[in-house]
N, C-alpha and C positions, 0 to 999 in steps of 0.2 A: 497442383504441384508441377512446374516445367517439367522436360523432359530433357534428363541431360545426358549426353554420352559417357558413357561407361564403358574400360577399356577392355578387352578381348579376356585378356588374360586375368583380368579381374570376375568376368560374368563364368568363365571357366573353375576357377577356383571356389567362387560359390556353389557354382553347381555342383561339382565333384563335389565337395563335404555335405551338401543338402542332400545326396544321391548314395549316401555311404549304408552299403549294406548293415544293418544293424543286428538281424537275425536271419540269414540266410540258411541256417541249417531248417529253422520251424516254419519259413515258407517257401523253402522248394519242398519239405516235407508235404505241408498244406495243397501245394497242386502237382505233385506225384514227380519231379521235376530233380533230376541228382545235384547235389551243390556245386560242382562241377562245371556244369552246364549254366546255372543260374550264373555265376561268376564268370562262363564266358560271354555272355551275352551284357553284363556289367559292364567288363571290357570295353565290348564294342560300343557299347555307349559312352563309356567316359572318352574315347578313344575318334569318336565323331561328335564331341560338344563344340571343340572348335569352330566345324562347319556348321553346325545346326545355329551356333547363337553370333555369329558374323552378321555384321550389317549390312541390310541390302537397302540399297535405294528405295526411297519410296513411291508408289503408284502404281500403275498396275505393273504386273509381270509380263513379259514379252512371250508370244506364245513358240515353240517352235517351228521351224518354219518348213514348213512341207515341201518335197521337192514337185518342180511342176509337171505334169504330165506329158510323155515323150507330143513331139509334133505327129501328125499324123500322112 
């Protein structure tokens, strides 16, 4: 199957609804965790899918780049 682009706003929208808490009260229960809390942390992930499913170039990643050591 090709690989075809798909638009920003689209891979968003899926994820958010594939990502929809469905029983958040019986598993923050499950790992001691207030509903609260599990729902802020949902938040921040629905809230950075943008960034995460953005398309980057492909090939290797550029590494950062160190500053060079003062002259002596």
């Amino acid at each position: 199957m090709p690989r075809r682009k798909v638009k920003l706003t689209t891979k968003v929208k899926i994820m958010r609804e594939n990502l929809r808490l469905t029983d958040a009260k019986t598993i923050s229960r499950k790992y001691g965790v207030s509903e609260r809390a599990a729902y802020n942390w949902y938040q921040r992930v629905l809230d950075a899918l943008p960034d995460i499913l953005a398309d980057e170039p492909p090939g290797p990643k550029s590494k950062d780049k160190v500053e060079p050591a003062p002259p002596f």
